[in-house]
Every structure is written in C-alpha cells, then in structure tokens.
N, C-alpha and C positions, 0 to 999 in steps of 0.2 A: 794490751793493745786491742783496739776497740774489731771487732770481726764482723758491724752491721751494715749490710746494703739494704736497699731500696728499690724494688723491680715494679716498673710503670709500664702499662701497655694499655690502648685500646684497640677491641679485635676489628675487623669486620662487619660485627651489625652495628657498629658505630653509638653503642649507648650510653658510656660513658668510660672513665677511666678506672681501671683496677690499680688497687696499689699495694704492696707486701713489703714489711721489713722482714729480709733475716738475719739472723743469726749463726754464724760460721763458726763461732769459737768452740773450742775443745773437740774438735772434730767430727762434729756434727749439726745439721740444717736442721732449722729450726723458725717457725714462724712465729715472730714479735706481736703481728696485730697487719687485719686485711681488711679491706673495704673497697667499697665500689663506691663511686662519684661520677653519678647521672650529668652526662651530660645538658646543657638548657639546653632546650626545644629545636631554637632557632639556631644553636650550634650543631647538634646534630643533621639538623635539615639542610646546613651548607657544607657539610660534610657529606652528606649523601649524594647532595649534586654536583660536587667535584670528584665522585665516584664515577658518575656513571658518564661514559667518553665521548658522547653527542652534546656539545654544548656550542652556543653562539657566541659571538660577541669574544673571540679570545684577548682582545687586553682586559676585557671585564675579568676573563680568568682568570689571568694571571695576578692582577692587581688583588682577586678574591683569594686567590693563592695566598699568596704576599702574606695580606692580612690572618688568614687563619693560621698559619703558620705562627707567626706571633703571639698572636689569641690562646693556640692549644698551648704553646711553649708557656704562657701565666695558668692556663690550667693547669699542666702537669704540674709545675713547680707547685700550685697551693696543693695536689693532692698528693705529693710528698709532705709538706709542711703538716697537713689536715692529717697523716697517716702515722707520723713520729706522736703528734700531740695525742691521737686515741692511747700510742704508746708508754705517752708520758718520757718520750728521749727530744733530747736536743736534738737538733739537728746535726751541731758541731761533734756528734757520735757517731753520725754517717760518713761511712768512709769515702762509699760513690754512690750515685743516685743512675741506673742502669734502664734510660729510657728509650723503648720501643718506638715509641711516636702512635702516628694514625696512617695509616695504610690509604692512599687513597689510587693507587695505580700501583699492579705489579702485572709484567711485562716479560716474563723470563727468557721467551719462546721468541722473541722476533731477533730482526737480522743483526739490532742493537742493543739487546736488552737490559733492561732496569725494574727499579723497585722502590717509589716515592713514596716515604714518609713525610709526614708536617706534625710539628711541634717543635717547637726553634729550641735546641740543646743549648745554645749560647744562653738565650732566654733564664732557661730553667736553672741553669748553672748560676746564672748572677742570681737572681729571687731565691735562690733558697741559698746560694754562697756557699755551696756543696759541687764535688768534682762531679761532673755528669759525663757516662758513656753513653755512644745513642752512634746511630748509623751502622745498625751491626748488618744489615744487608747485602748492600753495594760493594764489599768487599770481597765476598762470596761468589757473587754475580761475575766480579770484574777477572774474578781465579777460575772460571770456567761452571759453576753451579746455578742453580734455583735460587739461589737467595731464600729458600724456601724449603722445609720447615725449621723450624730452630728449637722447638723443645724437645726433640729426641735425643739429645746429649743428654739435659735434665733429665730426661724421663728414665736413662738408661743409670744416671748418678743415683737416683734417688728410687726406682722400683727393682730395677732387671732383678730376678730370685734366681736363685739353683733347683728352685722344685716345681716351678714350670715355665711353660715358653705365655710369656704374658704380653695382649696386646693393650697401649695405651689408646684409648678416641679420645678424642679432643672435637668437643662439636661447638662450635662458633658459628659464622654465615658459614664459614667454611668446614670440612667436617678434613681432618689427618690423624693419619694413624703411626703410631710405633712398634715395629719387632722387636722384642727382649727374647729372645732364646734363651733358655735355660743352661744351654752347652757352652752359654760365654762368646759364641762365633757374633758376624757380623751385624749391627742393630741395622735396621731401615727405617726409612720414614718418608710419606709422601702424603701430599693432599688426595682424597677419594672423589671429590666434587663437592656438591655444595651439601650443608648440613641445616641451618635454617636460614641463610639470607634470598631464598626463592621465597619460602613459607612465609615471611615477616613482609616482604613485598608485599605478595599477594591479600595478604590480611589487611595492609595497611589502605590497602585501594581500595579494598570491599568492604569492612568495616571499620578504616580510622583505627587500628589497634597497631601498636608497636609492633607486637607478637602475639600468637598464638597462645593463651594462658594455657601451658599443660597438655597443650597437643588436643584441647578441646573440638576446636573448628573442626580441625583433621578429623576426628573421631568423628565427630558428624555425617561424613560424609562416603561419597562409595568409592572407591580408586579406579578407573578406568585401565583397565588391561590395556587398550591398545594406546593410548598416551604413555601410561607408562611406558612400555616396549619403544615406541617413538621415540622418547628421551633420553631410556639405555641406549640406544644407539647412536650417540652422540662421541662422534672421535673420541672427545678428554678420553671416556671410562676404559677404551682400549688400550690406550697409552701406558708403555712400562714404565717403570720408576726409573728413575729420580723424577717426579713431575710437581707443579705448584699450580695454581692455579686462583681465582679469588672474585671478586665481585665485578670486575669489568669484563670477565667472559660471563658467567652465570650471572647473567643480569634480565632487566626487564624485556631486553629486545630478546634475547635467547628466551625465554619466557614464551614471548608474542610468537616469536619465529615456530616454534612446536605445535602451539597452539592454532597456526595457521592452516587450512584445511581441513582440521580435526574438527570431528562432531560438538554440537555445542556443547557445554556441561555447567551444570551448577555449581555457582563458585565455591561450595563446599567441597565438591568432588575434585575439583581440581588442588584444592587445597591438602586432600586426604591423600590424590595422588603425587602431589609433591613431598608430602610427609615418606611416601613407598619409596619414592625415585630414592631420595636419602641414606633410607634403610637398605635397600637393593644394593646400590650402588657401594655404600661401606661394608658389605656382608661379599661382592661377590669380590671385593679385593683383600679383604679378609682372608678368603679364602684359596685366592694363590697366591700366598705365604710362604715361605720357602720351609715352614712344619705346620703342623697342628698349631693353633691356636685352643692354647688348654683355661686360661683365665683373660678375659676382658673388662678393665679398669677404665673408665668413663669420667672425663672431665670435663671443664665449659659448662657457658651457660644453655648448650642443649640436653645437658643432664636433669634439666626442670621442665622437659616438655614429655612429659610421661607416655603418651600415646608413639611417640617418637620411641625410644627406650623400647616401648614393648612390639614395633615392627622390626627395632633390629633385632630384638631374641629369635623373633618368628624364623625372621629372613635368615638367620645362622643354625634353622631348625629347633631353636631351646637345648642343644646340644652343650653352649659355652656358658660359663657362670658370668652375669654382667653385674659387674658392682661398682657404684662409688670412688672413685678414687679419693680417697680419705686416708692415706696413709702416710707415715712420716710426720704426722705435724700441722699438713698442709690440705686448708679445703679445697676439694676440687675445683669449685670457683676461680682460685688465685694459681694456679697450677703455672698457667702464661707467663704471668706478671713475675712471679718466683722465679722462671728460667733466666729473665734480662737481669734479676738481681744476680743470680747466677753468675750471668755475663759478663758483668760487669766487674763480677770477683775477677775472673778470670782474666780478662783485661787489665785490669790494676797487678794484677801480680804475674804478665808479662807470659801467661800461659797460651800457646797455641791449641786452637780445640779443631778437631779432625771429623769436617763435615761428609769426606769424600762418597763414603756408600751412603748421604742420604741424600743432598743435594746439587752431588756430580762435581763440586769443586777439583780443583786439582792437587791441592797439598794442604795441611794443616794450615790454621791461619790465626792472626792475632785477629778477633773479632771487636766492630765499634771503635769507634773517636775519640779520642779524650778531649773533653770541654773545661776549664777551667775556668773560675766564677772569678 
C-alpha cells in the first residue's frame, strides 16, 4: 500500500512554492524528491499587495482575491505534478496532496480572529485528481489557538533526541522556534518576530533585490544601537507564548513608524540593523526557554543569509552549536513543505494531533479539509 504524500507550502516572503514527496512506508520518513517553484514576477508582486492591509478600491480586492486564489490553486497543483515527475511517480501513487496555501493575512489576536490562505484546494484537487488536505488553520483558531506555528509536531516527530534539549529556527519572513527537551516534557513553539521579511523589504526599495544575497547589504553596514533598542521595544517581543504573528504587523508601515523621529541613517545601516533586530530578538526568546538550549538546528530559506546566521551566534554568545538542519533525509529547505505532507498523513488516517502547549488551542484536533478531485 502505497505510504506517499505530497507537502506544498509557500512562506511568507512569498517566492514561490516548495514541494516535497515523502515516504511513510516501513516506519520511516523519508524524502522522495524536493524543489522550489519561483513564483512569476507579477504573481508574486499581487501576492505581496494583498499582504499588506492598506489597500483602496475593496471590490477591486476582493475580485483580485478571487482570482489569485484560483491562479495559486493551478500553481500548486503543477508543482505537485512538476515534483512526482523530478520523482519519476505517478501521481495516482499519491495518496494526498497536504497543501498549505499562501498566507496572505493572519489575525490571531483581534476580537474575531482568523488566518487567510489562497490557493483553491478544490482547484488542486481536480488538476492533479489527487485527494488534497489544506485549510489546516482555521480549525485551530476556531478551538481557541494561533493557528500558528504548525511545524513543531513535525519538528518534535522527526528531531526531539534524549541527549539534548534542541532548539528548531525556522527563518522565513517570519523567524519560529521549537523546544525539544531532552526529558520528553512539553515541546513549545512560537513565532520570535520577523526573520527576513523587514530585510527583503527594505532591499527591494533600495536596491530592486528580492533579498539580501548572504546577509551581504547587512554586512555593509553599521547597526544603529538606538534604533535597534527602539524596535526591541515593540509590544510583540514582550508577549508570552503561545503567540503568531506575520507580515501584516511587521510590515512596511511598522518599518516607517520606528523609523519615524529617528536620526537619518544609511540605508545600509538600517538594513545591518534589521538583520540585529532579527538576531536579538530570536536569541533573547531563545533564551527564556524553560532549559538550556544545548543544540540549535536552523532551517528556511534564512539559512542562506550568512551574515544573519553569524549575529545569531553572537547574540546567543557562541555558547550554542548552530547547524543545518539536515537531518533525517530532509533538506532544511523543505523542512515546511514536509510538515503539511505530514498533515496530511495525519488527516487521512483520522489521527488527532495535539496543538495545545503551542498554539493555545483547546483539545487535540483533526487538522485540514478534505478536498476530493
């Protein structure tokens, strides 16, 4: 009996779609074949601006809504098809196709809170004629939770050790972490603040660059103490866990808003100091942990910004080993994408998975929709 899913997600910095087959059979995860599918230009760029929460014209919205939605749902679906083929599997081997969607608003904290994905599951489901889970969110949300984070199940199936207490980062726009204690006790997981979607901003406005190649810019430049200090002091970083947070609070106007009164600075400097806030801000939640943090496993695509990488050592004193998450099978890259395939196992086979100590829900829950093609 066939044991392969299919885990689709795109994060945050909205660059295109990750996609992973695995492999569940004989009692162990395993990665088939992973790849990334860039998003075109002009879909990213209407993904970004139904990101950010200042827009005119609301039936243009929604009608833009509408349509992307649709739009992402034939992407995802080809980068499933595009991801079995690198495999050389049929499709009809897939058991479910376990997709995330695009995050383009999440909300956890208001008096009604939500968590909007687009990528039409129905979509994806007909075009590849494969069972599609998706909407693992709003279920979460609606049981009293975040809706936010979701790969700390994963993180805890696939790393937790008995020979130390290990933290997972995950740096996307957004930067979350996972407790693995060693002792078996209770995992955590919460978003820190942003990890590169201020940095990739910032870049793109000053120099037209998606992102920062390598934490380059950043390195350039000098980090301003008192901006920095200004931006730690931003409610989110005080906030205990269970908390989520995403690109429509850390956005350009919270950007501007800091930036406001503050001495001029060159846009290098202020890019070197967004790279610190980063580093600062995941090191000092790091560090009230409920133990030691003895090993730090790094995945996302803020694992490629080097400069980045080496202020979180600083910031944790060079005290904790930072490596790669590279383990199990799976590149750190796809670490995301692998959890919804996850999910999606978990869903098909009627399994409750138990968010409570990460994201405040209130009872174990079946996560995701089932879509049939």
């Amino acid at each position: 009996m066939s044991e392969l899913y299919i885990g689709l997600i795109s994060g945050t910095s909205a660059d295109g779609i990750d996609a992973v087959v695995l492999d569940f059979s004989n009692n162990q995860t395993k990665a088939v074949a992973e790849q990334t599918y860039p998003y075109p230009e002009q879909v990213r760029e209407e993904v970004l601006s139904l990101s950010q929460p200042l827009l005119s014209k609301e039936g243009q919205r929604i009608d833009r809504q509408g349509h992307l939605d649709h739009h992402l749902g034939k992407l995802f679906a080809e980068a499933a098809r595009n991801v079995c083929k690198t495999a050389e599997i049929s499709m009809s081997e897939i058991v479910a196709i376990g997709s995330h969607g695009q995050t383009i608003r999440h909300r956890p904290q208001t008096q009604n809170p939500f968590s909007l994905q687009l990528a039409d599951p129905n979509v994806i489901a007909w075009e590849t004629q494969c069972v599609t889970i998706a909407d693992f969110r709003r279920i979460d949300i609606a049981a009293g939770g975040q809706g936010a984070p979701l790969v700390p199940l994963f993180h805890q199936q696939m790393y937790q050790s008995e020979a130390a207490n290990r933290v997972i980062l995950n740096l996307g726009g957004i930067a979350n972490i996972t407790w693995l204690p060693k002792d078996g006790q209770q995992v955590i997981g919460f978003d820190t603040g942003p990890a590169n979607a201020l940095c990739d901003y910032w870049i793109e406005q000053h120099q037209n660059n998606d992102y920062d190649v390598e934490g380059a810019w950043a390195r350039s430049g000098q980090t301003s103490t008192e901006l920095l200090k200004h931006m730690l002091a931003d409610p989110y970083f005080q906030l205990p866990a269970p908390k989520s947070t995403g690109r429509e609070y850390f956005d350009a106007q919270w950007l501007q808003q800091k930036l406001k009164g503050a001495d001029p600075l060159p846009p290098e400097d202020v890019q070197s100091t967004l790279a610190e806030l980063s580093a600062q801000s995941i090191a000092r939640h790091i560090n009230k942990l409920p133990g030691p943090c003895e090993e730090l496993l790094v995945c996302g695509g803020g694992i490629h910004n080097h400069y980045l990488i080496e202020r979180i050592e600083a910031a944790l004193n060079g005290d904790i080993p930072v490596n790669p998450l590279n383990q199990g099978g799976l590149n750190s890259d796809f670490v995301e994408a692998a959890t919804f395939a996850w999910l999606a196992r978990e869903r098909i086979s009627n399994r409750r998975v138990d968010y409570r100590s990460i994201t405040g829900s209130n009872s174990p829950l079946l996560m995701g929709a089932v879509y049939h093609p």
